[in-house]
One Martini backbone bead per residue (centre of mass of N, CA, C, O) as a GRO file, in nm:
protein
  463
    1UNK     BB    1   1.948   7.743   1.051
    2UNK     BB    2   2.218   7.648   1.276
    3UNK     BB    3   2.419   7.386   1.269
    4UNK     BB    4   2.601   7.155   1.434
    5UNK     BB    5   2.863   7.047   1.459
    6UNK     BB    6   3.048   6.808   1.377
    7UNK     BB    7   3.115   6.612   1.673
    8UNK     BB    8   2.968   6.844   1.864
    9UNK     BB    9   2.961   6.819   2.202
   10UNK     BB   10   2.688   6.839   2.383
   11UNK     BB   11   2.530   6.994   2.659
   12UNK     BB   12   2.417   7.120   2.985
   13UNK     BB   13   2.341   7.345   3.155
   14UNK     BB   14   2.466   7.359   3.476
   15UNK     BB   15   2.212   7.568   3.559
   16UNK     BB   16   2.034   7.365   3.558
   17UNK     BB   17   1.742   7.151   3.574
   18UNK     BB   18   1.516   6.878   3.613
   19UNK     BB   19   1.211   6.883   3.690
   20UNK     BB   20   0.856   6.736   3.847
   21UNK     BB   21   0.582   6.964   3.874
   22UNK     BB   22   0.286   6.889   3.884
   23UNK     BB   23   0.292   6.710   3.613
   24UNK     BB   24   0.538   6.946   3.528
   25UNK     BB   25   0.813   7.021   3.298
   26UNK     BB   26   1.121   7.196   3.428
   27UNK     BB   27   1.353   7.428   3.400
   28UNK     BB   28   1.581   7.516   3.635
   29UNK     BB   29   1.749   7.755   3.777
   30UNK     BB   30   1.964   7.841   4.047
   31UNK     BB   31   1.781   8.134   4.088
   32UNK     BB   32   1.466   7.983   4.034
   33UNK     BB   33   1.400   7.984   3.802
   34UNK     BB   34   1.163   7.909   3.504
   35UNK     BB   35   1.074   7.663   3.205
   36UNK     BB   36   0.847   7.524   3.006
   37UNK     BB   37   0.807   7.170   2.926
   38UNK     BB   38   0.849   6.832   2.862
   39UNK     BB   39   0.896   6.534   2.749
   40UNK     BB   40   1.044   6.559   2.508
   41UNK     BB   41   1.262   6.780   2.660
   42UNK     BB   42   1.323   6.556   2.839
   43UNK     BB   43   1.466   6.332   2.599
   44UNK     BB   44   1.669   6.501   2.558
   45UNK     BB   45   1.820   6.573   2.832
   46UNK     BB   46   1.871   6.246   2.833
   47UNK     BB   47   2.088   6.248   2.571
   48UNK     BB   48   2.302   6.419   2.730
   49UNK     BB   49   2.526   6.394   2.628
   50UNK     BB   50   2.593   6.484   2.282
   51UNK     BB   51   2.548   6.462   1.973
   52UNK     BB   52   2.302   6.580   1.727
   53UNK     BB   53   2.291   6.277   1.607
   54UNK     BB   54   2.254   6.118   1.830
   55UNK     BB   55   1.983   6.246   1.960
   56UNK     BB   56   1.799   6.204   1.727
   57UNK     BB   57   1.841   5.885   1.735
   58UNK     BB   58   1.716   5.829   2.006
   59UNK     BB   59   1.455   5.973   1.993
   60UNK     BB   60   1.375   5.842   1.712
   61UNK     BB   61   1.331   5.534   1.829
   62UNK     BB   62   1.100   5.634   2.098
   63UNK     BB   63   0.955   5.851   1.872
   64UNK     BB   64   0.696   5.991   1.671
   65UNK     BB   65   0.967   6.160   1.513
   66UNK     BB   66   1.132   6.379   1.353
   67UNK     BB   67   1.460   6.464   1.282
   68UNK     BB   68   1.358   6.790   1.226
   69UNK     BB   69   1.240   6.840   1.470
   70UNK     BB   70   1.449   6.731   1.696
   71UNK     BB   71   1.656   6.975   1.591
   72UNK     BB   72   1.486   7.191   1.647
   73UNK     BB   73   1.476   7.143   1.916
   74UNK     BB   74   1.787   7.181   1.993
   75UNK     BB   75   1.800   7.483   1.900
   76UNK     BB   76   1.553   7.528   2.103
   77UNK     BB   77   1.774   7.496   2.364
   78UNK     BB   78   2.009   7.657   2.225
   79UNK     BB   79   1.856   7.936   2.266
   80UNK     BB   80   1.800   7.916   2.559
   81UNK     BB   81   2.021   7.765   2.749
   82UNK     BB   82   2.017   7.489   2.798
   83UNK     BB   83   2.195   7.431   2.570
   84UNK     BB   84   2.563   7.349   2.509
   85UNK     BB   85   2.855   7.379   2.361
   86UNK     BB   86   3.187   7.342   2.381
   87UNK     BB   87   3.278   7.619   2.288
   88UNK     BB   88   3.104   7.809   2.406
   89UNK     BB   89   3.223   7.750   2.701
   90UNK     BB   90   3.502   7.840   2.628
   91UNK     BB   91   3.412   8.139   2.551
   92UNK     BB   92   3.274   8.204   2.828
   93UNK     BB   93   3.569   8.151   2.967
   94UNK     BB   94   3.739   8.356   2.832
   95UNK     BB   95   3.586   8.594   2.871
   96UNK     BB   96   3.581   8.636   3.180
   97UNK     BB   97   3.879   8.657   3.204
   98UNK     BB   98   3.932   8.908   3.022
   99UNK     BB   99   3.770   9.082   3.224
  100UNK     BB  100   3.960   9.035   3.501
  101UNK     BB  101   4.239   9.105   3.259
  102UNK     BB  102   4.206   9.362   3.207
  103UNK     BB  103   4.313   9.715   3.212
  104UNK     BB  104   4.078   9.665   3.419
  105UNK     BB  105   3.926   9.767   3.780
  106UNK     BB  106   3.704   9.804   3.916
  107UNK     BB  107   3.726  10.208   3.899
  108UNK     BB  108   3.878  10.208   3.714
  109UNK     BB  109   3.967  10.316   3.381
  110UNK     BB  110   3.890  10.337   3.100
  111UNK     BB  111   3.964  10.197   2.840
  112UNK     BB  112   4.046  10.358   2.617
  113UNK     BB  113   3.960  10.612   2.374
  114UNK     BB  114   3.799  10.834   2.209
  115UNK     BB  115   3.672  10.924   1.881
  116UNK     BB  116   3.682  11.214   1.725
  117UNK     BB  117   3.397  11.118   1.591
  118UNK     BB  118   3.270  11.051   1.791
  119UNK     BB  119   2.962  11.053   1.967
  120UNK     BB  120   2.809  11.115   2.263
  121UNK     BB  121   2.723  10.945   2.542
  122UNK     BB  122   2.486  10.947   2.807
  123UNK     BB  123   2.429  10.776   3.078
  124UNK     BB  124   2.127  10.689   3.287
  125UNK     BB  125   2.079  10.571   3.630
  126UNK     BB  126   1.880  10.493   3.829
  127UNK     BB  127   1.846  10.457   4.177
  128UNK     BB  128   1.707  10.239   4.480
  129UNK     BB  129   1.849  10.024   4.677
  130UNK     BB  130   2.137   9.854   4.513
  131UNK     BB  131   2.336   9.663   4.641
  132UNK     BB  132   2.215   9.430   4.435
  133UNK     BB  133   2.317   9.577   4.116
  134UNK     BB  134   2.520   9.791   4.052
  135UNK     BB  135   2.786   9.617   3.966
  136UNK     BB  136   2.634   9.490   3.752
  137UNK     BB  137   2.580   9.762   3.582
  138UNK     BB  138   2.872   9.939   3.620
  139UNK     BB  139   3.057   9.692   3.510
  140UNK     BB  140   2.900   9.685   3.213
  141UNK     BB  141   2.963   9.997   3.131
  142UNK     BB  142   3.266  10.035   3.157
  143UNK     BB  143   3.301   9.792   2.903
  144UNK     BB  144   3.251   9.951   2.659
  145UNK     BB  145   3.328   9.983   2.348
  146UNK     BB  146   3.212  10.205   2.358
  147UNK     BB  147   3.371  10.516   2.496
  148UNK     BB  148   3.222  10.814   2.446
  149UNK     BB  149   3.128  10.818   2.749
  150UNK     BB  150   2.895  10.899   3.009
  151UNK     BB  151   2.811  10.868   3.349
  152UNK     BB  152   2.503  10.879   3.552
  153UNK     BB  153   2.385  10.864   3.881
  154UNK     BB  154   2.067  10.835   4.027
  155UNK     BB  155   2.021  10.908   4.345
  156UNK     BB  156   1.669  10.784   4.548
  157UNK     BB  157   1.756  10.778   4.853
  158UNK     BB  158   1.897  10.591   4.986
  159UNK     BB  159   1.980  10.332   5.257
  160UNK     BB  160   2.228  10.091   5.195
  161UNK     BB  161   2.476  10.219   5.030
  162UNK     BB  162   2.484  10.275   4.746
  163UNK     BB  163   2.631  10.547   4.705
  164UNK     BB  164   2.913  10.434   4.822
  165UNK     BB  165   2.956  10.214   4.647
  166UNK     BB  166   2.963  10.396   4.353
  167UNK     BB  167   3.200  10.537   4.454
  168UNK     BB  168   3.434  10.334   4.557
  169UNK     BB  169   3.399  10.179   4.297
  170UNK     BB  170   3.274  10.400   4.067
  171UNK     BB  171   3.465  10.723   4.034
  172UNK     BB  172   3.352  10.775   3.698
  173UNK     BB  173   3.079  10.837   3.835
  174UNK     BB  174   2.823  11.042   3.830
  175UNK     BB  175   2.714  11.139   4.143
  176UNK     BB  176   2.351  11.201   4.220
  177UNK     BB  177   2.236  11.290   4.518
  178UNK     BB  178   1.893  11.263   4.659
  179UNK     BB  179   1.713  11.298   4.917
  180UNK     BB  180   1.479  11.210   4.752
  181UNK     BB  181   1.253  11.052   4.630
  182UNK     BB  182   1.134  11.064   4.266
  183UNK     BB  183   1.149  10.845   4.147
  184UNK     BB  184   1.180  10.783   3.793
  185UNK     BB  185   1.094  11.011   3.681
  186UNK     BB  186   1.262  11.213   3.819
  187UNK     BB  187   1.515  11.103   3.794
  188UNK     BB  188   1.556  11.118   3.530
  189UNK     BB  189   1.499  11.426   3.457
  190UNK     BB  190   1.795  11.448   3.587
  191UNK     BB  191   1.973  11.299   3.370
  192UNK     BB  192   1.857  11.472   3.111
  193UNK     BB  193   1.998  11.768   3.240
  194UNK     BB  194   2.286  11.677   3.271
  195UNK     BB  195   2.309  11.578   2.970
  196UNK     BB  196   2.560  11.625   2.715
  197UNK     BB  197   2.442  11.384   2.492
  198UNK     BB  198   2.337  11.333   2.166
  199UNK     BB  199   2.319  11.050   2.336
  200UNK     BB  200   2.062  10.832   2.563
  201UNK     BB  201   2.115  10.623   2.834
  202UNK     BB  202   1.874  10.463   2.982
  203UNK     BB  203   1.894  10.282   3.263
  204UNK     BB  204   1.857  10.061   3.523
  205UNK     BB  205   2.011   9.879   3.783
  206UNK     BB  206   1.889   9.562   3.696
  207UNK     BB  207   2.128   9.532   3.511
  208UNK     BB  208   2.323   9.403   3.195
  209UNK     BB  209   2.551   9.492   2.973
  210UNK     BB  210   2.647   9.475   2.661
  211UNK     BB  211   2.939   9.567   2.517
  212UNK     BB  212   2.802   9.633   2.219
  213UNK     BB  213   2.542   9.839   2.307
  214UNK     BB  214   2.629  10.122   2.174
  215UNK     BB  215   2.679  10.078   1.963
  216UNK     BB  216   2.465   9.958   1.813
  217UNK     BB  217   2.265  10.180   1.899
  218UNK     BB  218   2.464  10.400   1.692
  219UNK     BB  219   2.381  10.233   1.464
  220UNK     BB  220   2.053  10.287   1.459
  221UNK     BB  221   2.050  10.642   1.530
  222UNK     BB  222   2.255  10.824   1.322
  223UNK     BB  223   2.043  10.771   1.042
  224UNK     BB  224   1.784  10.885   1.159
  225UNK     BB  225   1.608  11.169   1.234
  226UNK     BB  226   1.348  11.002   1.311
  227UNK     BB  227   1.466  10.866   1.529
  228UNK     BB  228   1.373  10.877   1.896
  229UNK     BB  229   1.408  10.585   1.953
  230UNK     BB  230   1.557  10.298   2.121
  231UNK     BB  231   1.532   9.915   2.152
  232UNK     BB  232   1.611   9.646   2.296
  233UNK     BB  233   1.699   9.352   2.390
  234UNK     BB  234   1.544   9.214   2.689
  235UNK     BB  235   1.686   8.992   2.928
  236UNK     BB  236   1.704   8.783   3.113
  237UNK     BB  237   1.913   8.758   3.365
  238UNK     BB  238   1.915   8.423   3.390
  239UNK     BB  239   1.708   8.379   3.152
  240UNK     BB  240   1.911   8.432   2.915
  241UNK     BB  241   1.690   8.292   2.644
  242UNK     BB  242   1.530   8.477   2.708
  243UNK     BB  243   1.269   8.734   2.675
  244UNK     BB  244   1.187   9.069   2.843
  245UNK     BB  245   1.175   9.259   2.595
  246UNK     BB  246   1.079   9.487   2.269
  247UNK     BB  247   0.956   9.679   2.427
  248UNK     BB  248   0.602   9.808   2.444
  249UNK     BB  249   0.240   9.747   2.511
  250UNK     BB  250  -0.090   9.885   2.497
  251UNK     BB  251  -0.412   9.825   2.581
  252UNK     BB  252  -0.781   9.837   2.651
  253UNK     BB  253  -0.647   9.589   2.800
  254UNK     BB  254  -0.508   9.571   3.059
  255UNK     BB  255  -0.160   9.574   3.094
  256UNK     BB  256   0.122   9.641   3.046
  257UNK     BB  257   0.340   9.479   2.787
  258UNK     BB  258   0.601   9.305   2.666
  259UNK     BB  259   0.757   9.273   2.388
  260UNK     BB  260   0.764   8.881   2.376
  261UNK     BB  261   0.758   8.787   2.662
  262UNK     BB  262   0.929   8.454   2.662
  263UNK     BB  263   1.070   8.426   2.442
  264UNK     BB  264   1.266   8.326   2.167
  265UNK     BB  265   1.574   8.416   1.988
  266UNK     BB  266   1.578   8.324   1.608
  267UNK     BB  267   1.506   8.603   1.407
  268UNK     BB  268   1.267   8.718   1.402
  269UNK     BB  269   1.341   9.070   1.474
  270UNK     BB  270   1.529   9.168   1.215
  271UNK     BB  271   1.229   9.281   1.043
  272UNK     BB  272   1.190   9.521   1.257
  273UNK     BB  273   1.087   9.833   1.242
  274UNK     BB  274   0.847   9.877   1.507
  275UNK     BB  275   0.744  10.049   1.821
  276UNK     BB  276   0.472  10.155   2.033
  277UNK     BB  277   0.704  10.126   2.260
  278UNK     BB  278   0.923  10.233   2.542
  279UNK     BB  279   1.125  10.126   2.775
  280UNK     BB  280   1.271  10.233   2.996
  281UNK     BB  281   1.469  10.036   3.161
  282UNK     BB  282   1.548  10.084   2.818
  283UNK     BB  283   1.693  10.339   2.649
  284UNK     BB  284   1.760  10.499   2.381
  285UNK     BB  285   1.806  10.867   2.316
  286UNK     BB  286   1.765  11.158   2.140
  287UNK     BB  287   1.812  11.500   2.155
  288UNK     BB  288   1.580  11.604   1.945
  289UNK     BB  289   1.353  11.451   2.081
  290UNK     BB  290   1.359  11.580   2.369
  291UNK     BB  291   1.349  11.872   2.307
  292UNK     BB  292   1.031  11.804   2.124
  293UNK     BB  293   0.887  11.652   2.365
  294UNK     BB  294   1.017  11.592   2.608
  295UNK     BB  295   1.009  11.489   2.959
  296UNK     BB  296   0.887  11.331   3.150
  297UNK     BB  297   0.602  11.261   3.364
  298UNK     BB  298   0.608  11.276   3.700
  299UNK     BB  299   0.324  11.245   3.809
  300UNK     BB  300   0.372  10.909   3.776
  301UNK     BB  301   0.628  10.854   3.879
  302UNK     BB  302   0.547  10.520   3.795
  303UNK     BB  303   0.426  10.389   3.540
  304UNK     BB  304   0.377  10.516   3.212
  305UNK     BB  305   0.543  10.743   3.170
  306UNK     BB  306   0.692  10.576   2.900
  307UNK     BB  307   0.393  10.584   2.745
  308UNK     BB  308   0.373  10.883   2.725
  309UNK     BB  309   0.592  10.961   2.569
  310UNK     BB  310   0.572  10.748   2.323
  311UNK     BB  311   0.298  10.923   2.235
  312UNK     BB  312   0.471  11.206   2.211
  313UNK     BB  313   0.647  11.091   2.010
  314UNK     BB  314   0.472  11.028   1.755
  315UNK     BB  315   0.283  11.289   1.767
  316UNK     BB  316   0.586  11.437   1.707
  317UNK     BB  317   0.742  11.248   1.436
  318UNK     BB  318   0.850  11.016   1.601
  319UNK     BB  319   1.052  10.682   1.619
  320UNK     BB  320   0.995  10.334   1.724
  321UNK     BB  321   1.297  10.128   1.760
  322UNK     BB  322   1.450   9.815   1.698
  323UNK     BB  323   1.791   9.634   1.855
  324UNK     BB  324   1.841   9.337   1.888
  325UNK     BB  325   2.160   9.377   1.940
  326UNK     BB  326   2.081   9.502   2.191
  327UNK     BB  327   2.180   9.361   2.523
  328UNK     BB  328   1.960   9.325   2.821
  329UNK     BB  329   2.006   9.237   3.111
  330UNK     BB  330   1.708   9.153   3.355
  331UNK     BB  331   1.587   9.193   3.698
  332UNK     BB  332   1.240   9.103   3.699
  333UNK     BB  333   1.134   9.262   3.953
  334UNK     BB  334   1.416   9.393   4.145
  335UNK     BB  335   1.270   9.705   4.260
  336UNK     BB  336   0.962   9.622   4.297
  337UNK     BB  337   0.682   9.671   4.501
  338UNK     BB  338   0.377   9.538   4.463
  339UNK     BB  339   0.158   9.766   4.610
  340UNK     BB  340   0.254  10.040   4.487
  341UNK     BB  341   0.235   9.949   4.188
  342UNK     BB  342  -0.046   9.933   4.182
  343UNK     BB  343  -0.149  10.186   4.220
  344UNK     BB  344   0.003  10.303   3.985
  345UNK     BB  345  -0.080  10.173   3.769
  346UNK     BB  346  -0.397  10.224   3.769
  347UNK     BB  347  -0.368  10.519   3.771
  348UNK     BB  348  -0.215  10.585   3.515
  349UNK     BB  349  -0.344  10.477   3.290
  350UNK     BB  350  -0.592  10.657   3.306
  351UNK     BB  351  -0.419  10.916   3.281
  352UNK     BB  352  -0.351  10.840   2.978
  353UNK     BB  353  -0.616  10.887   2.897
  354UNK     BB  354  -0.677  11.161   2.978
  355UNK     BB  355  -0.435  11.306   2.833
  356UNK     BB  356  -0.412  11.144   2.516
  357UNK     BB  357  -0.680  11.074   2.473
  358UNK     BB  358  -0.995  11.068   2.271
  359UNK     BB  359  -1.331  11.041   2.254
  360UNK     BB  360  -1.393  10.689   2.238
  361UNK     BB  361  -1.143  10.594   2.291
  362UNK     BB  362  -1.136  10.708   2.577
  363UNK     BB  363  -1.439  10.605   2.688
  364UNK     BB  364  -1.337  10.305   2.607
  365UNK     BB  365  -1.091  10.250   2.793
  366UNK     BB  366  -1.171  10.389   3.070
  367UNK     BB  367  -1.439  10.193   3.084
  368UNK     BB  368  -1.240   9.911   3.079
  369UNK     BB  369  -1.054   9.971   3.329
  370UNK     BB  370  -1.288  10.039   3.552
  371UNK     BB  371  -1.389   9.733   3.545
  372UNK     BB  372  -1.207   9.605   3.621
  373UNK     BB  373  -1.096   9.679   3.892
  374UNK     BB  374  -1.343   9.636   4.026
  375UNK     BB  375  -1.300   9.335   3.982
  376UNK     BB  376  -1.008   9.304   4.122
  377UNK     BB  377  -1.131   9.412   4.390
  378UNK     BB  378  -1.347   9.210   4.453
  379UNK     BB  379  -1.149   8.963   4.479
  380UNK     BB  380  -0.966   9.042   4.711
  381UNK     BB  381  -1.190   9.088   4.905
  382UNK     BB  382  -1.290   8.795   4.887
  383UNK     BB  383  -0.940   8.684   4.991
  384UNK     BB  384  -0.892   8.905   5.231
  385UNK     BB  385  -0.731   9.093   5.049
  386UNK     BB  386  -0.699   9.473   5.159
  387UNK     BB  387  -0.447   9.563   5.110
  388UNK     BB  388  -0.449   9.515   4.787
  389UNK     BB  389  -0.707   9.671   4.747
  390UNK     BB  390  -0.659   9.954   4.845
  391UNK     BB  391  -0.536  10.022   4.557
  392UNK     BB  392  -0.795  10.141   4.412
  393UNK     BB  393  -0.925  10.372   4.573
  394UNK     BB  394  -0.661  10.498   4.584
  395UNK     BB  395  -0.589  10.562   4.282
  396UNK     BB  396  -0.856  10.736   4.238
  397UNK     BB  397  -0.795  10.930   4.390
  398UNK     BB  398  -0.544  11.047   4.305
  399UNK     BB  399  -0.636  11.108   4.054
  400UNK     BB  400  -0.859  11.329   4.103
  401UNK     BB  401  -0.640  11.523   4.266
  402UNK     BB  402  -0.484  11.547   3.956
  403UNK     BB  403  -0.656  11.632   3.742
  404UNK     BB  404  -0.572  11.956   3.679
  405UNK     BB  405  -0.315  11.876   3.571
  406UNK     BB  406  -0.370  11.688   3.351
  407UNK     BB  407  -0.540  11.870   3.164
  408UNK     BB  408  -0.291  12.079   3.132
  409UNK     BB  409  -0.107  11.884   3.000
  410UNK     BB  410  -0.298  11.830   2.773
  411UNK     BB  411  -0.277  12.124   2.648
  412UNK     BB  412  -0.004  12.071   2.556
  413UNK     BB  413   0.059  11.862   2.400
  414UNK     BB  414  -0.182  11.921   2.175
  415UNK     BB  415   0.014  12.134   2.081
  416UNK     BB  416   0.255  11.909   1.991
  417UNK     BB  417   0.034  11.781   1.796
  418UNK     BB  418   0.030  11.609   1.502
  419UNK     BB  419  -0.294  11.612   1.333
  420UNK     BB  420  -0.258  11.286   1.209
  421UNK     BB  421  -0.190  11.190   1.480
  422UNK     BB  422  -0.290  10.926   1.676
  423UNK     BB  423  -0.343  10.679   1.859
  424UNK     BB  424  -0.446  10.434   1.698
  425UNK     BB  425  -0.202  10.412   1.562
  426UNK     BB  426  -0.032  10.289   1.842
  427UNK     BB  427  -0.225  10.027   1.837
  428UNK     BB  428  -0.156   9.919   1.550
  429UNK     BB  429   0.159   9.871   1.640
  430UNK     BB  430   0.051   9.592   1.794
  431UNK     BB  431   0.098   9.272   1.902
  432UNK     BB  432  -0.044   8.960   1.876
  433UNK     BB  433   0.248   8.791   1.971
  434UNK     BB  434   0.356   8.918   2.330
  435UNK     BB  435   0.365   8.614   2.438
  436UNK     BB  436   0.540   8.264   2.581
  437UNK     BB  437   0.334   8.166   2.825
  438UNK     BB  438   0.216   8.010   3.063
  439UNK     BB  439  -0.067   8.001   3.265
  440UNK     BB  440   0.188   8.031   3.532
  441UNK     BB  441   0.425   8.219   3.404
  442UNK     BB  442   0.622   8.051   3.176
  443UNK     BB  443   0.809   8.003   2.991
  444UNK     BB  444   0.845   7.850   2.676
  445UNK     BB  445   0.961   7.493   2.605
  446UNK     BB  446   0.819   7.306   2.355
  447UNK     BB  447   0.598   7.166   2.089
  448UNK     BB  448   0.386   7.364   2.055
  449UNK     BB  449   0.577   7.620   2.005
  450UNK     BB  450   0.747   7.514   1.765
  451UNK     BB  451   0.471   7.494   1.570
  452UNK     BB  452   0.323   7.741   1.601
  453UNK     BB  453   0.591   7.963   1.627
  454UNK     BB  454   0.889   7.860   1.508
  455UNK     BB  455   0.908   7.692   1.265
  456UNK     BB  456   0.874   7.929   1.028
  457UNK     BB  457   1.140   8.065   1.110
  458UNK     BB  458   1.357   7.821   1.078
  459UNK     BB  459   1.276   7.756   0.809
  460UNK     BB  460   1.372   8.018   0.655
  461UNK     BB  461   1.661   8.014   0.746
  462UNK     BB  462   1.702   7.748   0.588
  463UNK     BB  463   1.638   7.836   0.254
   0.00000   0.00000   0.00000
């Protein structure tokens, strides 16, 4: 862990503030977003502005609580970025600033050339009437420190506006307009057969890239030729200091998550390996893993798509690695509305069973899947919610009508499945504590959670 500088006055997030509804504090960001605290994260806020050690003193007065914890609870306050040092701030105010007097103004050339050793990466955004994410999205894309970089939007038939935007603002940027909607699997794999980089940078229109991204990126990928994806760190885009994501993960229950969702990072994810799938959201992708893979299933329209990919990128014998260090901020759910959602959802993962998965694992995941369902159409049924309620029979007639193309496509995979690689080596990938949200579905920063979970990486940290 990393303490405090000596006589460093922290101070509150301005974009924060403490609120207490129904009994339960939390820290409000001016987004409305949301982070759940207790009482203890309370008298800490309570003593900002002052110094590291003022703080402790305060607290250790009032509380029956160790100056190590409260130490603790403080790093892990300034890990969520809701408290800051006087430094950070300055910091970035001054990033802020050179961002705006850089040698170009948005739409203008990106400063500085590609290095004649530098490999090409193209980045593919698909678009469909995101005017309210664009600016920021190709924004942060035409600042990357990495040079060499192609960028490409596949705009999925906007009505908003959003393609005339990205011509106007950012004339560097090859737009590819498409007549229809293709969803996000058709959008991508419109912009993986235009693209002409050694690596691929996919990543959706709601997001914000970390300056030195592709950096990171190609410095994760370029040594490795078993690896077929790599995974960003993505972060909320509000609470900044929360994470969104590190891939992603399905179980034999329930939907898929975001692995980590909710976390704070301290240093956890530093010495991971591998993770058991990539969210297209935001991924980094080799040019040899998609040759030999191919590229998205369509037919999945919308979610699962990307888990399709990556059980037949592990069963064709490449790796899905995450680097911590490349960061994306992400306006989760800030794209898709919730009813078409569950349909694609319900339908998909059930897809994802009959396509690629075998014998009692097949029977016993679709089996559990269909009880589900079942069972959350009965509830919306009785909330007389009649509208999302019939997105599960939509859903299953959808299936039953694609039957015919799955199995297809199943004979397929499994003729480029290497005979070792089962799916179950890929649920054997996932983690056991995949969020840290609390019952209502905020992330959470308290004391439980700190004891629980985030202090023996401190500790280690320290030692």
């Amino acid at each position: 862990m990393t303490p405090s500088k000596e006589n460093e006055i922290l101070g509150r997030n301005a974009d924060f503030e403490l609120r207490k509804e129904g009994g339960h504090y939390l820290f409000v960001h001016k987004s409305g977003q949301k982070a759940a605290t207790d009482a203890l994260g309370r008298a800490l806020w309570a003593a900002l502005p002052s110094t590291a050690d003022e703080v402790i003193r305060k607290v250790t007065a009032d509380w029956s609580v160790s100056a190590d914890f409260v130490e603790e609870y403080l790093y892990l306050m300034r890990r969520a970025d809701v408290v800051k040092g006087a430094e950070e701030e300055k910091k970035e105010e001054i990033k802020q600033g050179e961002q705006k007097t850089a040698g170009r103004e948005e739409g203008g050339p990106v400063a500085g050339g590609p290095a004649a050793s530098e490999d090409l990466i193209s980045v593919v955004v698909i678009t469909h009437n995101g005017k309210d994410h664009v600016v920021d999205c190709f924004g942060s894309l035409v600042r990357q420190s990495y040079k060499n970089v192609e960028i490409i939007a596949v705009d999925n038939a906007s009505s908003d506006g959003t393609a005339a935007l990205i011509r106007s603002r950012f004339p560097e940027v090859r737009l590819l307009s498409q007549r229809r909607n293709l969803h996000y699997s058709g959008g991508v794999n419109v912009g993986l057969r235009q693209a002409r980089g050694k690596f691929i940078f996919v990543v959706n229109q709601d997001t914000e890239t970390a300056e030195d991204c592709l950096e990171r990126f190609h410095e994760a990928m370029r040594m490795d030729d078993t690896v077929g994806a790599v995974v960003p760190l993505m972060k909320f885009f509000h609470l900044r200091g929360f994470v969104n994501g590190l891939g992603n993960q399905i179980r034999n229950h329930g939907w898929g998550t975001d692995n980590f969702i909710g976390h704070i990072d301290v240093g956890q994810f530093a010495d991971l390996k591998e993770v058991p799938s990539a969210c297209f959201g935001a991924v980094f992708l080799s040019r040899k893993a998609l040759d030999a893979v191919g590229l998205l299933d369509e037919s999945y329209g919308s979610f699962y798509e990307d888990v399709d990919w990556s059980f037949r990128c592990w069963m064709g014998g490449f790796r899905i690695v995450p680097q911590p260090k490349a960061v994306v901020y992400h306006k989760f759910g800030g794209s898709y509305l919730q009813r078409p959602k569950l349909k694609f959802v319900a339908r998909n993962r059930q897809k994802l069973v009959l396509k690629l998965f075998k014998g009692r694992v097949m029977l016993g995941v679709f089996k559990r899947y269909l009880k589900e369902d079942v069972r959350n159409f009965l509830g919306l049924v009785k909330k007389k919610d009649f509208g999302m309620a019939m997105a599960y029979p939509k859903a299953y007639i959808s299936l039953g009508l694609g039957l015919i193309g799955t199995l297809g496509a199943r004979r397929k995979a499994m003729k480029k499945k290497l005979p070792n690689l089962r799916e179950l080596d890929v649920f054997r990938r996932n983690f056991d504590f995949y969020h840290a949200f609390d019952e209502r579905g905020f992330p959470r920063l308290d004391a439980s959670i700190l004891l629980g979970h985030y202090r023996w990486v401190l500790r280690k940290k320290m030692e």
